[in-house]
C-alpha positions in Angstrom: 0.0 0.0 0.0 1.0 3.6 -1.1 0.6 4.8 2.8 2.5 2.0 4.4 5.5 2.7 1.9 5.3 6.2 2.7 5.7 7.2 -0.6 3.4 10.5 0.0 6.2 11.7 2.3 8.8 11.3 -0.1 8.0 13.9 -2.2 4.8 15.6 -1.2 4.1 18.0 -3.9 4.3 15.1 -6.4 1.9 12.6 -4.7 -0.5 15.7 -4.1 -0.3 16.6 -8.2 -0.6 12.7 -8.4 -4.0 12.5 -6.2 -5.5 15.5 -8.1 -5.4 14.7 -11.4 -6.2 10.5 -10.2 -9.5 12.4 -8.9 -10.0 13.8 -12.3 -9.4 10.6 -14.2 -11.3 8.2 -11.8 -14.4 10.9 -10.5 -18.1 9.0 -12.3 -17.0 6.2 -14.0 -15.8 3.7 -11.4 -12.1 4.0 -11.9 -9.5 2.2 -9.9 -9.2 2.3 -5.9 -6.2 4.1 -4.8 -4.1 0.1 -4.1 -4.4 -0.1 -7.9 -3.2 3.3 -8.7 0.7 3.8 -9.5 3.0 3.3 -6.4 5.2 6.7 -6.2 7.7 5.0 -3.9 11.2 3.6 -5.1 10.6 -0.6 -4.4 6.8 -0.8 -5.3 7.1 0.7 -8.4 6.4 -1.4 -11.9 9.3 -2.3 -13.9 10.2 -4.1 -17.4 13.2 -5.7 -19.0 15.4 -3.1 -20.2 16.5 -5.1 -23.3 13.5 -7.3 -23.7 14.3 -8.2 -27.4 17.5 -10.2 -26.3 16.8 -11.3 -22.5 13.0 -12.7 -24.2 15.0 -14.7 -26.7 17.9 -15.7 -24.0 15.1 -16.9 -21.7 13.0 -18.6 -24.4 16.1 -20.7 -25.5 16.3 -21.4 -21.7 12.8 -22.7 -21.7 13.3 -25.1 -24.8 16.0 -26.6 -23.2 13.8 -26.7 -20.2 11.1 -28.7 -21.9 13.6 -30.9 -23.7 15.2 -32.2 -20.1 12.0 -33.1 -19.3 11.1 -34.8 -22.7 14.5 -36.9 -22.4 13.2 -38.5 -18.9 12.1 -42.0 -19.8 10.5 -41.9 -16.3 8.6 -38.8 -16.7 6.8 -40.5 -19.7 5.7 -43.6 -17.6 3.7 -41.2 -15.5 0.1 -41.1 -16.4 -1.0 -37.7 -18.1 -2.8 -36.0 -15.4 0.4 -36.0 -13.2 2.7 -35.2 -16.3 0.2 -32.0 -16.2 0.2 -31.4 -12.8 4.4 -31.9 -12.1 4.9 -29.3 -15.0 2.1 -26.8 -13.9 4.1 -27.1 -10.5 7.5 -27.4 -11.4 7.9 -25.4 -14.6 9.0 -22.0 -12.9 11.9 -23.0 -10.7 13.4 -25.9 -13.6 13.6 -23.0 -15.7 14.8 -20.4 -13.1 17.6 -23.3 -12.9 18.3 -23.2 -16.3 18.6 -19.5 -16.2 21.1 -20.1 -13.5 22.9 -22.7 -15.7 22.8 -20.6 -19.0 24.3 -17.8 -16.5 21.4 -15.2 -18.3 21.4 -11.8 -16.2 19.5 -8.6 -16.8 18.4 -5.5 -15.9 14.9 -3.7 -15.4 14.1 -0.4 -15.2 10.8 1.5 -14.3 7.6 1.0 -16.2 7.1 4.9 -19.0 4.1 5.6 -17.5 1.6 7.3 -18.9 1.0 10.8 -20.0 -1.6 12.1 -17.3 -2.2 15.3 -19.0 -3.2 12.7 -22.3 -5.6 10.7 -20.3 -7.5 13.2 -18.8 -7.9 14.7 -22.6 -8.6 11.5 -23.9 -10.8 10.7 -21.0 -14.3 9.3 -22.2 -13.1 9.4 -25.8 -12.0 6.1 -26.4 -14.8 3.5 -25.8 -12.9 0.0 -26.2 -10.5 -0.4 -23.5 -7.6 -2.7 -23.6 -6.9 -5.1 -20.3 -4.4 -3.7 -18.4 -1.7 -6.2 -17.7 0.3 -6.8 -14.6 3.7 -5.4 -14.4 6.8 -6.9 -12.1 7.6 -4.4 -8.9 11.0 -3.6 -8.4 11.4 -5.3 -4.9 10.1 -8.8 -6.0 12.4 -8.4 -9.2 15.3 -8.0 -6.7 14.4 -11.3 -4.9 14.2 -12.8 -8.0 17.8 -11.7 -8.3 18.7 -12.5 -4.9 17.9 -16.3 -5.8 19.6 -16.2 -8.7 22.8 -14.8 -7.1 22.8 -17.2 -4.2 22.4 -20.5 -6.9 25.4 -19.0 -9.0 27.4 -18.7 -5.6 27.3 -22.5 -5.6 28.9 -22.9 -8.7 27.1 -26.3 -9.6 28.2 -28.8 -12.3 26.4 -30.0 -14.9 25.8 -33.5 -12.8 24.3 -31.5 -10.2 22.1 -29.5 -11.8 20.7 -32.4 -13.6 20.2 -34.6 -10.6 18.7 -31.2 -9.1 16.2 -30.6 -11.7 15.2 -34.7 -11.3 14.6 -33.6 -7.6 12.7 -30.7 -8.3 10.0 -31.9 -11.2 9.4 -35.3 -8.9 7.9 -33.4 -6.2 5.6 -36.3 -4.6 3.7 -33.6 -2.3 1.9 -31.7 -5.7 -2.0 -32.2 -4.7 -3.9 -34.7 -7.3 -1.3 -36.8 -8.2 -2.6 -40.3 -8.5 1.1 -42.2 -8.9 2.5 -39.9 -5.9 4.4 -43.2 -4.3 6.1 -43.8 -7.5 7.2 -39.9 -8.0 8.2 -40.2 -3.9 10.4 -43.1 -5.3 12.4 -41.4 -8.7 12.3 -38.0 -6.2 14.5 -40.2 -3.7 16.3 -41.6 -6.4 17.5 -38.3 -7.7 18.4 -37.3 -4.4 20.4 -40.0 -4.1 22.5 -39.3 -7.1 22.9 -35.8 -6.2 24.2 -37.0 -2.9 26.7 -39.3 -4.6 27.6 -37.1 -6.9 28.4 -34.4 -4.3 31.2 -36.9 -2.1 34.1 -37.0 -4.3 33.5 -33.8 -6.2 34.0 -31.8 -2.2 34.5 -34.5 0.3 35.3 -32.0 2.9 32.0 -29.9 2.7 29.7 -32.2 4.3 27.0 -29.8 4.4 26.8 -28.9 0.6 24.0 -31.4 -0.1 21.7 -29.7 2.2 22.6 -26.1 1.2 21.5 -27.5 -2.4 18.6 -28.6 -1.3 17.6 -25.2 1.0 18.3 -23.1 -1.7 16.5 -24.7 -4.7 13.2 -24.3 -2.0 13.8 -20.5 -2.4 13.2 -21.4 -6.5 9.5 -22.6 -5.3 8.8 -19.3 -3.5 8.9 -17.3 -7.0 5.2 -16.6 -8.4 4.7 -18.1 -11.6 3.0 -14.6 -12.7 6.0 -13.0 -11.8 8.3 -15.2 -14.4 5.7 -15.3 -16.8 4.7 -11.2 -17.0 9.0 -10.7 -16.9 10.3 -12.6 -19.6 7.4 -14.4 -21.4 4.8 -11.5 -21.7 6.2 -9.4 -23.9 6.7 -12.9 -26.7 3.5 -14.6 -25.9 0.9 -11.6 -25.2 -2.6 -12.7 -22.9 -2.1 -16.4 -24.4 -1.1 -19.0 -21.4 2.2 -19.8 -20.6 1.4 -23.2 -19.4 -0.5 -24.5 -22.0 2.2 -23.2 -24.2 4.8 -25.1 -22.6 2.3 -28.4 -22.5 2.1 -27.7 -26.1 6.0 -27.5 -26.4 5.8 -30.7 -24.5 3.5 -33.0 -26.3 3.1 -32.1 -29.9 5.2 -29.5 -31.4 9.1 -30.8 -32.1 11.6 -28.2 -32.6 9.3 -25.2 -31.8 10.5 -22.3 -30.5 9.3 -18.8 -28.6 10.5 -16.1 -30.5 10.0 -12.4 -29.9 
């Protein structure tokens, strides 16, 4: 909220100018409650890619490879449909934050243009059709997105162990509706276990690495889907959905690819 962040405070005259001219654009025709209106202070503000051409084409090559990990998992396809569906729906956001991590893509945001308020309020009741407005990242849950990606390159994983990481993360046994959840419990353990074997000789002396692993891919889980999806996939795939995309990428299209 705008008077929790104090943003009012920060520059008065501003957020005075700002409620004025939201009074002109919202007064008789239902306009947007002052939570929706645009956040004047520094972290809640929106932000976008600041070179979405490239970092949307980085990230989509990051996705196919994604998908195709999961395709290449004999396992995966022994799984009846319904929990292929539900592991991906669950799973797809921090597999690919993982390959982000792997593919070591970075980038850089900066605030959302916002609109001319002098334009809407001359435009007001002109224009009858209105698009859906679409959600935009805030700066402070870009920076934990950052934050997680910055702790996983710390780590400085091998290829082995991100492998046997992503087999740990898409077998999550605990995804509600899965019908062959003992069985996922089973290749979840399994890839565990390799990740644990792995780990021995690679750094015998750092007995706690396996468990750091594990802590920090939880952090992955905490990342809202809408969040990834309105970041690096909004600006390719427009209001379509990402997930039925990515099912799409999964099942019957070979060799297709996102491209901005």
């Amino acid at each position: 909220d705008c008077e929790r962040c104090q943003c009012h405070s920060e520059d008065k005259r501003t957020a005075i100018l700002y409620t004025l001219l939201s009074q002109n654009l919202t007064h008789g025709r239902g306009g947007r409650s002052p939570a929706h209106q645009r956040c004047l202070c520094h972290q809640h503000r929106t932000v976008c890619l600041r070179t979405p051409h490239i970092t949307c084409q980085a990230a989509s090559k990051v996705l196919v490879k994604t998908i195709s990990f999961i395709k290449n998992l004999p396992c995966f396809h022994l799984l009846p449909r319904e929990d292929q569906l539900l592991l991906l729906d669950s799973c797809w956001v921090p597999l690919f934050l993982l390959g982000l991590v792997q593919e070591m893509v970075t980038f850089e945001v900066m605030e959302t243009p916002a609109p001319s308020m002098l334009k809407k309020i001359l435009l007001d009741g002109q224009s009858q059709r209105r698009e859906p407005e679409r959600t935009q990242p805030t700066l402070a849950a870009v920076q934990r997105l950052q934050c997680c990606l910055n702790t996983f390159w710390s780590l400085d994983l091998s290829p082995k162990e991100y492998a046997y990481l992503k087999g740990a993360i898409l077998f999550n046994p605990d995804v509600p509706g899965l019908r062959a959840s003992l069985y996922i419990e089973s290749l979840q353990r399994e890839a565990q276990r390799a990740l644990q074997e792995v780990l021995q000789p690679l750094l015998p002396e750092d007995q706690g690495r396996f468990a750091r692993i594990l802590l920090i891919a939880s952090t992955l889980k905490s990342i809202p889907p809408t969040l990834i999806t309105d970041l690096f996939f909004r600006p390719v795939i427009g209001n379509a959905d990402i997930v039925e995309l990515i099912a799409e990428m999964l099942y019957e299209i070979t060799g297709r690819q996102l491209a901005p």
